[in-house]
C-alpha positions as CSV (number, residue, x, y, z in Angstrom):
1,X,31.9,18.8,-21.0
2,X,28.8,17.8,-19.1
3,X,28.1,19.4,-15.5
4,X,26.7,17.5,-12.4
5,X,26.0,19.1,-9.6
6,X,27.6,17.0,-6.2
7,X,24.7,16.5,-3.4
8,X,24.9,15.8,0.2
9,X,23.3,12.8,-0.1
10,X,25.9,10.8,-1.6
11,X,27.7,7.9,0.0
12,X,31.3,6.6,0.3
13,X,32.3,4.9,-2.9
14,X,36.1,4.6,-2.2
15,X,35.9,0.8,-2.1
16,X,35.2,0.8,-5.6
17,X,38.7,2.8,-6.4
18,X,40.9,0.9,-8.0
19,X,38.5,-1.8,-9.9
20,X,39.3,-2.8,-13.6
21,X,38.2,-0.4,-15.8
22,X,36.1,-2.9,-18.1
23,X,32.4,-1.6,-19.2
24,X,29.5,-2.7,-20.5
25,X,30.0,-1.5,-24.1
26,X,27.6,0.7,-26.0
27,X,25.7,-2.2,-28.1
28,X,25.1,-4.7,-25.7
29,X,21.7,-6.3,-26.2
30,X,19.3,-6.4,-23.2
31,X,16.6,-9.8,-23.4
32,X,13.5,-9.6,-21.0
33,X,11.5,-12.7,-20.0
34,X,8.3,-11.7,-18.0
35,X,6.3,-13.9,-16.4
36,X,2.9,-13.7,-15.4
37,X,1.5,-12.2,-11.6
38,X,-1.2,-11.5,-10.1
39,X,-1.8,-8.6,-7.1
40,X,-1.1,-4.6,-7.4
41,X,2.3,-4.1,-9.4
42,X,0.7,-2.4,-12.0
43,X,-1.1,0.0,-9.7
44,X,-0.3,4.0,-10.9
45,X,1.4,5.6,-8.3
46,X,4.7,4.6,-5.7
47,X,5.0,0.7,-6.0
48,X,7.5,-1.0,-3.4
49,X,8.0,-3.5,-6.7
50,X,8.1,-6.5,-4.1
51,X,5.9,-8.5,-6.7
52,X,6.7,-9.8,-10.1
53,X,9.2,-12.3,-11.8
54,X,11.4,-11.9,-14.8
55,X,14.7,-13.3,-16.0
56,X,16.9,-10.3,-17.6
57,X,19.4,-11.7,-20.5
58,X,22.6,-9.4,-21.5
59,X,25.5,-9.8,-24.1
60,X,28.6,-8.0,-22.7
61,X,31.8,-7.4,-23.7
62,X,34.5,-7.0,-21.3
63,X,38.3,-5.5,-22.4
64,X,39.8,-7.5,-19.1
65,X,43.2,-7.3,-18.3
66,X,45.5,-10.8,-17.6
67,X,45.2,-12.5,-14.3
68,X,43.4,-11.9,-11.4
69,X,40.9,-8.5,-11.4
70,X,37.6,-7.3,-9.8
71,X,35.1,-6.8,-12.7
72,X,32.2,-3.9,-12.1
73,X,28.5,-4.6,-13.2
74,X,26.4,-1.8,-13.3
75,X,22.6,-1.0,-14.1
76,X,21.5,-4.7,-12.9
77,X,18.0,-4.6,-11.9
78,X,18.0,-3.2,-8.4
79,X,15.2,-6.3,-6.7
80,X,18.0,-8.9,-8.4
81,X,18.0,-12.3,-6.8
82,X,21.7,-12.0,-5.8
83,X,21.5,-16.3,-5.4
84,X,20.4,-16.7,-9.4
85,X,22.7,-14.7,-11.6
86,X,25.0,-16.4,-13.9
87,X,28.0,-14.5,-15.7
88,X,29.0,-16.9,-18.4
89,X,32.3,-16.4,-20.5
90,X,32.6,-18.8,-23.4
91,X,34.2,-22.3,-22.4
92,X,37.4,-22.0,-24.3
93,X,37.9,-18.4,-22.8
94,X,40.0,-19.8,-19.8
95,X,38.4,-16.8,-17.6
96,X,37.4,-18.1,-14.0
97,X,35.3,-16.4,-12.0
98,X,36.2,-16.5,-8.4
99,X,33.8,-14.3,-6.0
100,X,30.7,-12.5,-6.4
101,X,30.0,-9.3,-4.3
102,X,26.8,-7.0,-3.7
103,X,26.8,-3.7,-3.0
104,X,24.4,-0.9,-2.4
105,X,22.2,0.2,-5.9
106,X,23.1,3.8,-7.1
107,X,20.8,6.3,-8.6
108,X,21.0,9.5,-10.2
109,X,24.3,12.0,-9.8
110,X,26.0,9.0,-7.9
111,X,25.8,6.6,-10.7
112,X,27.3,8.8,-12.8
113,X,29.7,9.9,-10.4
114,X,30.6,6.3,-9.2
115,X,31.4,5.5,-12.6
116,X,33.6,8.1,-13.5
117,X,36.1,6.7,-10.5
118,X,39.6,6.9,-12.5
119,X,38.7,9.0,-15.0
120,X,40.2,13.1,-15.5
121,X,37.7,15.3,-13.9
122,X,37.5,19.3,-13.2
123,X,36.1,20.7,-9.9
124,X,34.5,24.0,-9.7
125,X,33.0,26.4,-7.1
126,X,29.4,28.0,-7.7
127,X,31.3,30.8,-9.0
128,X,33.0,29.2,-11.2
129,X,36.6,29.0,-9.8
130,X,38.9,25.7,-10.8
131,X,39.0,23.9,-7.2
132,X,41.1,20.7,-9.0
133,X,42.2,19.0,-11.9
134,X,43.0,15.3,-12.2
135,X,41.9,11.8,-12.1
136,X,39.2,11.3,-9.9
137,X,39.8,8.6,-7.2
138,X,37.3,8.1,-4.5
139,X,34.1,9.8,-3.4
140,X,33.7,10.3,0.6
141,X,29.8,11.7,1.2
142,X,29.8,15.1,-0.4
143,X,33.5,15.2,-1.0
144,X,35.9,14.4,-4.2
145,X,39.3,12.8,-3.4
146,X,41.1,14.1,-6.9
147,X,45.1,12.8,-8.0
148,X,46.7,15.6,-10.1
149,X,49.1,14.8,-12.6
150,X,52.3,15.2,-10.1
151,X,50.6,12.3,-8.0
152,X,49.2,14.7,-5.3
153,X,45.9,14.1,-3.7
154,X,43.5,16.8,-2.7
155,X,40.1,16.2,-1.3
156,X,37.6,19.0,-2.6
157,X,33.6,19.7,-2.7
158,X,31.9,21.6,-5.9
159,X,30.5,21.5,-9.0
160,X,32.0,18.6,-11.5
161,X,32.8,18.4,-15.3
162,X,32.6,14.5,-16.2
163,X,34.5,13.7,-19.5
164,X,32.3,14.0,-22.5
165,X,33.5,10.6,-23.8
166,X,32.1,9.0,-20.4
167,X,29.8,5.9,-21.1
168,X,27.6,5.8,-17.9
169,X,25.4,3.1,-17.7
170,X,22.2,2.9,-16.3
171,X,21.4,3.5,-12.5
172,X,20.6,0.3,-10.2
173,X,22.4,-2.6,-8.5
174,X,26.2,-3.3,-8.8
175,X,27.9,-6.1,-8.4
176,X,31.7,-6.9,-8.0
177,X,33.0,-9.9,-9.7
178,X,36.7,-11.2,-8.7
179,X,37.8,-13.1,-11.7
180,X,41.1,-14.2,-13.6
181,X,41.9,-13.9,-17.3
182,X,44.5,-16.0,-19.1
183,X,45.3,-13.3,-21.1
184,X,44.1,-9.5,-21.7
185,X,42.2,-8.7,-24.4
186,X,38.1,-7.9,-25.2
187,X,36.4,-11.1,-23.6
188,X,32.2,-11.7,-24.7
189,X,30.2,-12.8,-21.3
190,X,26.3,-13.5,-20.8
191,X,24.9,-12.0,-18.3
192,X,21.4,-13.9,-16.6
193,X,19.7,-12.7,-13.5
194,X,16.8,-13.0,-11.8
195,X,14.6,-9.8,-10.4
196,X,11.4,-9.0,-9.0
197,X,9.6,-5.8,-9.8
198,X,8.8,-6.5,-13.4
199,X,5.7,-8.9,-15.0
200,X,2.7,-8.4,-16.9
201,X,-0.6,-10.0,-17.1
202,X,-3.5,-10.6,-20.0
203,X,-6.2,-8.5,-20.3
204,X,-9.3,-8.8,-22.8
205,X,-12.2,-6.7,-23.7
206,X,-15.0,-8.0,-25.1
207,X,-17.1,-5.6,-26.9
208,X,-20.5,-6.7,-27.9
209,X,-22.9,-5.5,-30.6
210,X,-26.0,-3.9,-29.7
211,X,-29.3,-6.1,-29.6
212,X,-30.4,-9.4,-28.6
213,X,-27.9,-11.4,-30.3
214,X,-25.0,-12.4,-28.5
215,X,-22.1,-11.7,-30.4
216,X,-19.2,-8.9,-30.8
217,X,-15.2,-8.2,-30.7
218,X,-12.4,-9.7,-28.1
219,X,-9.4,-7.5,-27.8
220,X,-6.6,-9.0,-25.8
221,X,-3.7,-7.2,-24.1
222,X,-0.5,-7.5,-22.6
223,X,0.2,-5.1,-19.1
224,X,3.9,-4.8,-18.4
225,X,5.1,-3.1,-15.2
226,X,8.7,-2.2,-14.6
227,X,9.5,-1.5,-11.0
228,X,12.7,-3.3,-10.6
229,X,14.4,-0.4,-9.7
230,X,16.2,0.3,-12.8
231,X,15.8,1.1,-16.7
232,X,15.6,-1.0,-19.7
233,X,16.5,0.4,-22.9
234,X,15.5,-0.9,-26.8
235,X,15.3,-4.3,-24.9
236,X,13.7,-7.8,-26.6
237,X,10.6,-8.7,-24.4
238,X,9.1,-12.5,-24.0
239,X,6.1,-12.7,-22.5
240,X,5.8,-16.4,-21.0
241,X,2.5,-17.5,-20.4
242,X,1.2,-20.2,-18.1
243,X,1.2,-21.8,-14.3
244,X,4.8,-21.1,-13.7
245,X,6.5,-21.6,-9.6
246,X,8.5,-18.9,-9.4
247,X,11.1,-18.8,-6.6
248,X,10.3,-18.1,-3.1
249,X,12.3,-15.0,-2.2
250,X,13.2,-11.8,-4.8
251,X,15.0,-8.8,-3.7
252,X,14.4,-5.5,-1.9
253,X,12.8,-2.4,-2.3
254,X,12.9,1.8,-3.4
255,X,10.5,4.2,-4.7
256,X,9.1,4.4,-8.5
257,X,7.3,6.5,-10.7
258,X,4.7,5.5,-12.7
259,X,4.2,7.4,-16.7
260,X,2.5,5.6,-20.4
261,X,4.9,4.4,-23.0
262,X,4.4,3.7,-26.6
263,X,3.4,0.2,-27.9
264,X,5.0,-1.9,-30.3
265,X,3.4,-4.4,-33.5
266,X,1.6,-8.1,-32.5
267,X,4.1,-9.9,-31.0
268,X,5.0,-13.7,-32.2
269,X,3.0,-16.4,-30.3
270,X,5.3,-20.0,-30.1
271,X,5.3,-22.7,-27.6
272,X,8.3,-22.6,-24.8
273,X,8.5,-25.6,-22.9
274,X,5.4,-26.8,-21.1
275,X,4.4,-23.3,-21.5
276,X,3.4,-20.6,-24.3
277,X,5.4,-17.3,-25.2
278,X,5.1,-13.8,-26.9
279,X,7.7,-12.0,-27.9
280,X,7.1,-8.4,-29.1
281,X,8.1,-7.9,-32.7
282,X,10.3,-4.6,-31.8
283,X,12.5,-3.5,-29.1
284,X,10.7,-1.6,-26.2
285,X,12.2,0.9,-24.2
286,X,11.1,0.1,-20.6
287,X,12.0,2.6,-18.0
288,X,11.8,2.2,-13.9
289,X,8.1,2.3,-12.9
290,X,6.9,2.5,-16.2
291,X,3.6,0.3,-16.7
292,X,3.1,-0.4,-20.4
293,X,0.1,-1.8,-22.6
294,X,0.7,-4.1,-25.9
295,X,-1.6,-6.2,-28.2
296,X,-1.2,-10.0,-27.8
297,X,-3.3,-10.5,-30.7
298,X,-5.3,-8.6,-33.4
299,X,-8.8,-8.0,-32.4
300,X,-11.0,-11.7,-32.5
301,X,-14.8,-11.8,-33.5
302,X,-16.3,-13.9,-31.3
303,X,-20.4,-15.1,-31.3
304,X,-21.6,-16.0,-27.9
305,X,-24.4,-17.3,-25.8
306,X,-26.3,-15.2,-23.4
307,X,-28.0,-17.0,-20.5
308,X,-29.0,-16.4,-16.9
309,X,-28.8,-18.9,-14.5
310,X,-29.7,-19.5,-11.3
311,X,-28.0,-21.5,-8.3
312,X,-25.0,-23.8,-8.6
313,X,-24.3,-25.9,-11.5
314,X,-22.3,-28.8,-9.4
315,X,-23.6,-30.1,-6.8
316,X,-21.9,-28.7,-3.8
317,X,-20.6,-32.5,-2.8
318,X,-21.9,-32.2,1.3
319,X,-24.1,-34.5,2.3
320,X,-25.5,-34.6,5.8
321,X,-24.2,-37.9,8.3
322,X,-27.7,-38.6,8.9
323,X,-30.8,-37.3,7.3
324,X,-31.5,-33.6,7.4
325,X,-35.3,-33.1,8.5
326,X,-35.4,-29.7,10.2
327,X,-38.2,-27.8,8.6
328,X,-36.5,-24.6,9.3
329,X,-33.3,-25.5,7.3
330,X,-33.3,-25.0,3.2
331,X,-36.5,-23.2,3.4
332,X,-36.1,-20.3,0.8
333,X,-34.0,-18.4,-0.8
334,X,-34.3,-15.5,-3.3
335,X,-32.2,-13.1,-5.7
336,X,-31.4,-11.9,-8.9
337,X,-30.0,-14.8,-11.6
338,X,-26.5,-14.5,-12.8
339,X,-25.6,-13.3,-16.3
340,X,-23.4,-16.0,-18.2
341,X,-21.6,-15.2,-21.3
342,X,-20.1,-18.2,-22.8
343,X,-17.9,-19.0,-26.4
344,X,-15.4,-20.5,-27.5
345,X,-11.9,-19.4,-27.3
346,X,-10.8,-17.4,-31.0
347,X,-7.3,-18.2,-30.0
348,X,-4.8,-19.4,-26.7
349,X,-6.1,-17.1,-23.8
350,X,-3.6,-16.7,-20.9
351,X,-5.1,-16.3,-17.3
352,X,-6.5,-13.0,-16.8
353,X,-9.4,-10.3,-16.8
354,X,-11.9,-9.6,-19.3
355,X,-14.1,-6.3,-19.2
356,X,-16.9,-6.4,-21.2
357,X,-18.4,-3.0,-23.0
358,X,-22.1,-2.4,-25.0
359,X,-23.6,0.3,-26.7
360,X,-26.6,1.9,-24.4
361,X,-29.7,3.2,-26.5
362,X,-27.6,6.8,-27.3
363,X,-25.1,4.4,-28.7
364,X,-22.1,4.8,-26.2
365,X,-20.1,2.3,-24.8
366,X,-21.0,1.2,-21.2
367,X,-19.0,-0.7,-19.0
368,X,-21.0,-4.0,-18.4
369,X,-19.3,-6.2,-16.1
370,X,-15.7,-7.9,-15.6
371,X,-14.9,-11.6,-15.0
372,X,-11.4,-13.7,-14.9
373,X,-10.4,-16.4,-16.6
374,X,-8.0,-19.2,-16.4
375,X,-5.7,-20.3,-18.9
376,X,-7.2,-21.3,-21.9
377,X,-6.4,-23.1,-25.1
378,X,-7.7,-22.8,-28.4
379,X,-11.4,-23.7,-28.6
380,X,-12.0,-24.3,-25.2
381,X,-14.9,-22.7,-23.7
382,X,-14.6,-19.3,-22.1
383,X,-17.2,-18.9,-19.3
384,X,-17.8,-15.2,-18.3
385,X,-20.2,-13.6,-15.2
386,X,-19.5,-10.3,-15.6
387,X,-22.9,-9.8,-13.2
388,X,-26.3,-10.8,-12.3
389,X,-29.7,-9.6,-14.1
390,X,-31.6,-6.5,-13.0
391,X,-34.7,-7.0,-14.9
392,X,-34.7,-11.0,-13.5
393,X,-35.8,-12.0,-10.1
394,X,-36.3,-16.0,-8.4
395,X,-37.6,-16.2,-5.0
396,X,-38.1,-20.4,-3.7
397,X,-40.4,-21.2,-0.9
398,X,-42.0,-24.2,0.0
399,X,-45.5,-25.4,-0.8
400,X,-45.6,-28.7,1.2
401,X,-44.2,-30.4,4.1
402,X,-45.5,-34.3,5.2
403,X,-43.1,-35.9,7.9
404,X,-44.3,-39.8,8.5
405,X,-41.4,-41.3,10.8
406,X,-38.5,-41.5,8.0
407,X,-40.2,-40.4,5.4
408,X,-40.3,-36.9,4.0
409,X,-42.5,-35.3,1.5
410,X,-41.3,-31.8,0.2
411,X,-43.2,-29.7,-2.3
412,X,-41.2,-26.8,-3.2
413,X,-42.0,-23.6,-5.7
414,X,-39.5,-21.2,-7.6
415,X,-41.2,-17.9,-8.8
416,X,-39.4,-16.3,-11.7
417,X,-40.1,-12.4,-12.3
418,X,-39.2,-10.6,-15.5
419,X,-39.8,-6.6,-15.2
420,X,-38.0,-6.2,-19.0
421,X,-39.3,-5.7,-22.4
422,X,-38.1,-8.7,-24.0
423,X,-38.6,-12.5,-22.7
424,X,-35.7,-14.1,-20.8
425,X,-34.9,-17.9,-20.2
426,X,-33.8,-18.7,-17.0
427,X,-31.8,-21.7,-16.4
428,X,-32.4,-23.3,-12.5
429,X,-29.8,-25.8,-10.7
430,X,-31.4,-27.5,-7.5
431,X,-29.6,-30.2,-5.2
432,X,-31.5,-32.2,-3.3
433,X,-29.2,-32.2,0.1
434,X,-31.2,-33.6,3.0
435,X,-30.5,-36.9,2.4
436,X,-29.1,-39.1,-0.5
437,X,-32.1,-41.8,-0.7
438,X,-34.8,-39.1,-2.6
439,X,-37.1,-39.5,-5.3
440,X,-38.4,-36.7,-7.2
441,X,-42.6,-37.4,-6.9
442,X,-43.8,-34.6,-9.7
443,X,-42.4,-31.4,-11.4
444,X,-44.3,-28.6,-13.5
445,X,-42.2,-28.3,-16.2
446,X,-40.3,-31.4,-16.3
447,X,-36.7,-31.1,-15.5
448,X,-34.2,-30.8,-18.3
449,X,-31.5,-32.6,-16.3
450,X,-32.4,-35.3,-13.8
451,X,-29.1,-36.7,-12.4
452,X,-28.3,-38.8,-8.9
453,X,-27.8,-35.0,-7.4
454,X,-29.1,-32.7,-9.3
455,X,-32.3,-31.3,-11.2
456,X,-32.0,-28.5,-13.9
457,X,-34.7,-26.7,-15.5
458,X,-35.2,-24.4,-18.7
459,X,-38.0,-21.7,-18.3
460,X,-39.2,-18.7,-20.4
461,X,-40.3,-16.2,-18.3
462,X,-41.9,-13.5,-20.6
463,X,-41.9,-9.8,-21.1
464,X,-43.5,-8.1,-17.7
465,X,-44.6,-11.4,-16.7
466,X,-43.7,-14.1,-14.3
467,X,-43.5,-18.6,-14.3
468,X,-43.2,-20.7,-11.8
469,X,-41.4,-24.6,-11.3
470,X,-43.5,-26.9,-9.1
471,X,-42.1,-30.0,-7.8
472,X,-42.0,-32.3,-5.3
473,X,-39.7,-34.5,-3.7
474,X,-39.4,-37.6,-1.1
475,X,-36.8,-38.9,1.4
476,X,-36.9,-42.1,2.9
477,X,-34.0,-42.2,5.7
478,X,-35.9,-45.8,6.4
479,X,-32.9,-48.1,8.5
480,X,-30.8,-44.5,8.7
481,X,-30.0,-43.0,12.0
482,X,-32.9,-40.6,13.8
483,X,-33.3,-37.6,11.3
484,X,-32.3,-34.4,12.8
């Protein structure tokens, strides 16, 4: 027999005496589909579980009786979208379901309790004394209304002995189902719902060798967070990957604890849909507030460029009403160039974070920068900034400035500093923005990329050492309104 002590804090549960005694039986298989979300659900700690998507998938069996009955379902997710779950008997069943009905999630002592409803309990004082015997019927707060065997009913408080044959099942929301049968007998059903509280999200580490040449390791991850309010066990987890609209409005919320579980093999990549999926290769037990890490794929060499690059690559797509001649306006500007990392994806990539790790001189691995990414397909180019160059600075001024009614002439210098012991190239994005008539007069280097909106250079700045991009450039805002 299995003791369970009765505590203060439980609720009347008398509306549930009397409901069919079908259960969810032992084997029933549990399917998870997560989809991907952003935002702080797999922060450690208390989580109100008010983020996150996933579609949970059941096989019941139900031994109903014939005609018209009120099913229990137990241990739903407690954030269930009450308007999106589906109980689905097989077509040539003949059973009809007639009403759905919510009620309040249980936890703890009262699930087990609540469960136990019509079954033969035994009711004991701390000391040990038989209070009653009998089938229990209802639960009123902290008291036990108990039916002995000559139909008398006897409302006691104490400690209980539940049946050992008892199958509870999980804690969390409950739903009554009114429903008719043709006739009785062990009826099959599919249960699909809706819940918030549970979703993952990609992350990748890139790990790259020591040295001067770009190249190293890309690790990729799966992060799943269960805070749906209730516990998942040996279920069969997809994954679905992509820009998926979930629903507007998911369910309530309770408190959650957060703890490490263990991680199964690869899981299986395959399209679904518009959209790409993973499902893990073994059942994973996934309790409330547990946040667990998988592999999506075995670890991906991966050779990469390095470069630093200064200002914006497209043009920022402003340009002024009438021409922009205020000396005081685009004067200078200086900081340190960005770091770019860039290579081609080893596999698909769904949107998320990647850290990226390199050995320092001792040979430990330091945390070098982080940077998200979209989703990305096979091949296609991933573009990391995990930060901007120490060792690198650029500071623009201007070396020239020759107003003659609507014409401008602009001479204009970028100074590029390397304090480091190994030469860097520096990759510069201008925009010419005061006005879209201009004419670029001279440059020192020649540009690389000279395009209706843009110039681009490519400059070695060497070890301890410095180099600088002259150029020159001319509006004429001739027949434009009055510059400004």
């Amino acid at each position: 027999m299995r003791k369970m002590l009765i505590v203060p804090w439980i609720v009347c549960l008398s509306a549930f005496a009397g409901a069919a005694s079908a259960q969810t039986a032992a084997g029933d298989r549990v399917q998870l589909t997560l989809y991907p979300v952003d935002g702080d659900l797999f922060t450690p700690g208390r989580h109100d579980g008010s983020g996150g998507y996933a579609i949970v998938h059941e096989m019941r069996r139900y031994a109903l009786a014939a005609g018209t009955q009120s099913l229990q379902l137990r241990g739903l997710a407690e954030r269930i979208d009450p308007s999106g779950l589906l109980l689905r008997f097989a077509p040539d069943s003949g059973v009809r379901i007639e009403a759905l009905r919510y009620a309040a999630p249980v936890h703890g002592a009262m699930a087990a309790l609540q469960q136990a409803i019509g079954q033969t309990v035994q009711v004991r004082s701390d000391g040990g004394t038989l209070l009653a015997s009998g089938t229990l019927r209802a639960i009123d707060g902290k008291h036990l209304l108990i039916e002995d065997a000559q139909g008398s009913l006897q409302l006691v408080s104490g400690n209980v002995s539940l049946p050992a044959t008892l199958h509870l099942a999980r804690p969390g929301q409950q739903v009554s189902v009114t429903l008719d049968a043709p006739r009785a007998g062990s009826y099959a059903a599919q249960l699909v719902y809706p819940s918030a509280g549970l979703g993952w999200r990609a992350g990748y580490t890139l790990l790259l060798r020591a040295g001067s040449t770009c190249a190293g390791t890309l690790d990729a991850q799966a992060t799943l967070a269960n805070h749906s309010g209730t516990d998942f066990k040996a279920a069969q987890v997809t994954l679905l990957a992509g820009a998926i609209r979930a629903p507007a409005s998911v369910a309530p919320v309770a408190d959650v604890r957060m703890m490490a579980a263990a991680a199964p093999a690869l899981p299986k990549q395959a399209g679904s849909a518009d959209y790409r999926s993973y499902r893990l290769s073994a059942p994973l037990d996934l309790a409330d507030g547990d946040v667990v890490q998988v592999p999506l794929y075995a670890p991906q060499p991966v050779s990469c460029a390095r470069n630093y690059v200064w200002g914006n690559v497209a043009a920022p797509g402003w340009m002024p009403q009438q021409p922009d001649f205020n000396p005081t306006a685009q004067e200078a500007a200086q900081g340190s160039p960005r770091i770019e990392i860039t290579f081609a994806a080893p596999q698909n990539l769904p949107a998320g974070e990647v850290r990226t790790y390199q050995p320092d001189a001792s040979g430990s691995l330091q945390f070098t920068g982080a940077a998200g990414i979209a989703n990305l397909r096979k091949d296609d180019t991933v573009a990391l900034v995990p930060g901007d160059a120490y060792d690198l600075a650029v500071v623009r001024s201007r070396t020239q400035w020759q107003l003659e009614g609507k014409v401008l002439t602009e001479g204009l210098r970028y100074t590029l500093s390397n304090t480091g012991h190994a030469a860097r190239t520096v990759t510069v994005y201008t925009h010419p923005r005061r006005w879209r008539a201009w004419t670029l007069l001279h440059s020192v280097p020649q540009p690389a990329e000279h395009g209706v909106d843009t110039l681009m250079w490519r400059v070695r700045v060497p070890a301890a050492g410095s180099a600088e991009i002259n150029y020159t450039l001319r509006y004429d805002a001739t027949g434009a309104s009055a510059p400004r």
